[in-house]
Steps between C-alpha positions, in 0.01 A plus 500: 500500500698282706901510558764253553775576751747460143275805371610732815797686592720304700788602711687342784772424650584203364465517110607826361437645160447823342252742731177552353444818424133714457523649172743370150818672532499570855886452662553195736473574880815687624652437820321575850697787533435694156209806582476461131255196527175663560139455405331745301214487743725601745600793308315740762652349790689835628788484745535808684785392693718191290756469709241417866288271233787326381610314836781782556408558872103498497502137543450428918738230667281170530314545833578219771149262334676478241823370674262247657275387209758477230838400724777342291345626225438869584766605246314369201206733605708770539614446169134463345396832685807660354394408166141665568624821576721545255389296123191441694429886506665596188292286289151590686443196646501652860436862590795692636287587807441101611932508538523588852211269588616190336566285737172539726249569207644234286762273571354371899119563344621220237749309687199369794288349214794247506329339819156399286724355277535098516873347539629401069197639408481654127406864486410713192493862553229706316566789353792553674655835423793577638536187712240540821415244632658230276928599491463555881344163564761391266766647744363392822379107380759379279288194582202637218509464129375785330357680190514863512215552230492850345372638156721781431825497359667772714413329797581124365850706411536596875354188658763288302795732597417463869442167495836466357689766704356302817585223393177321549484166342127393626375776278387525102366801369182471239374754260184491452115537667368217749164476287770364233646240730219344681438166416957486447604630808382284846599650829457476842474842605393783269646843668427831378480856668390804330371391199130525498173506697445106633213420249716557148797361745322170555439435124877542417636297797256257592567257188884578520417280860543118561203338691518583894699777373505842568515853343664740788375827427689779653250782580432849725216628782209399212573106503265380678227750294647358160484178618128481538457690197685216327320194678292437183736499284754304716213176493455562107890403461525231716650646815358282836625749803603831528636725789671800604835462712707734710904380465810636616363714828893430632671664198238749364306748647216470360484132435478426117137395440473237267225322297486083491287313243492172473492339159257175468435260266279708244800732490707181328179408270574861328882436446412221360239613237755787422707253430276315217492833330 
């Protein structure tokens, strides 16, 4: 069955209304701050030590990349990695242990994807979690429009509140899956990173993707493996070129290995059936 966007959960940072919520009954999201606001499938998230986990000394001064990447705007990514290791943790969206590793392991390994990224380009983020890569991009190219895309309500809940916190007005937050969206949603990258092997990957990004596109898959030491695995199935949806890059050697050691594919013309031809539905 198809959607329309009017059928999905909405939220941004323009239009406000009341936050969805999963379940009847269930109370509004409460402010960033409140350990309250948790998901029950974060219930087993165990915190041996709340007051390292929460940002109350565990959190490591930004190292001297990040003075260079992010410059004049190194306090608003001090601010997002603040609110990672403290609601971040609390509601089980990162593990206490990734705290003191924040800004190598997540904030540089996300920040570098920046430089595949076209100048005013329009950028959904897939899956996006807790923010990684798309809030970072956010931070570092106030130049990009984009869609943090995310189906669960606790993370739509603290996607929203640090979009607002930072302040970042070239950002909307969606609710919803990408299978949902393709054939309404037409960008010119497609990022995601840690969300699933390449082949599934491909089938949820690839017709979120304009023509001449690309999805920008964020990946580990087995890219280049999943990559071949995925060939077939990369042709099937359209995609015309594919490649695995190495960005970010000056910042990041290692360099963040990313996966490019290139969205062609068959890629459109399936948005646009989709949309007929």
């Amino acid at each position: 069955m198809s959607h329309n966007v009017s059928e999905l959960t909405v939220v941004d940072n323009v239009s406000r209304g009341t936050q969805p919520t999963d379940e009847p009954g269930t109370a509004p999201a409460r402010s960033l701050g409140d350990p309250s606001v948790v998901d029950d499938t974060a219930s087993s998230v165990t915190d041996p030590n709340p007051l390292q986990s929460s940002g109350n000394g565990a959190v490591p001064q930004p190292p001297e990349a990040a003075r260079r990447l992010f410059g004049e705007r190194l306090a608003q990514a001090r601010r997002y990695v603040d609110m990672l290791a403290g609601p971040g943790v609390v509601r089980g969206l990162l593990g206490p242990r990734e705290v003191p590793r924040l800004w190598d392991r997540h904030i540089l390994n996300c920040a570098v994807v920046a430089e595949l990224v076209p100048h005013g380009s329009i950028v959904v983020d897939v899956g996006s979690g807790a923010g990684l890569p798309g809030i970072v991009l956010a931070i570092l190219r106030p130049d990009l429009r984009i869609t943090l895309l995310e189906p669960l309500l606790r993370r739509t809940t603290f996607l929203q509140e640090c979009v607002d916190e930072l302040d970042l007005r070239n950002v909307r937050v969606l609710r919803g899956r990408a299978e949902e969206f393709a054939g309404h949603l037409a960008a010119d990258v497609v990022t995601a990173r840690a969300v699933a092997p390449l082949n599934r990957l491909a089938g949820w990004c690839l017709p979120l993707v304009r023509e001449g596109g690309e999805m920008l898959a964020v990946k580990g030491s087995s890219a280049q493996e999943e990559l071949q695995a995925a060939e077939r199935e990369l042709t099937r949806l359209g995609a015309v070129d594919w490649s695995v890059a190495h960005v970010g050697s000056e910042f990041v050691d290692p360099p963040t290995t990313v996966v490019r594919v290139r969205a062609g013309r068959g890629v459109q031809e399936r948005r646009r059936k989709r949309r007929k539905r």
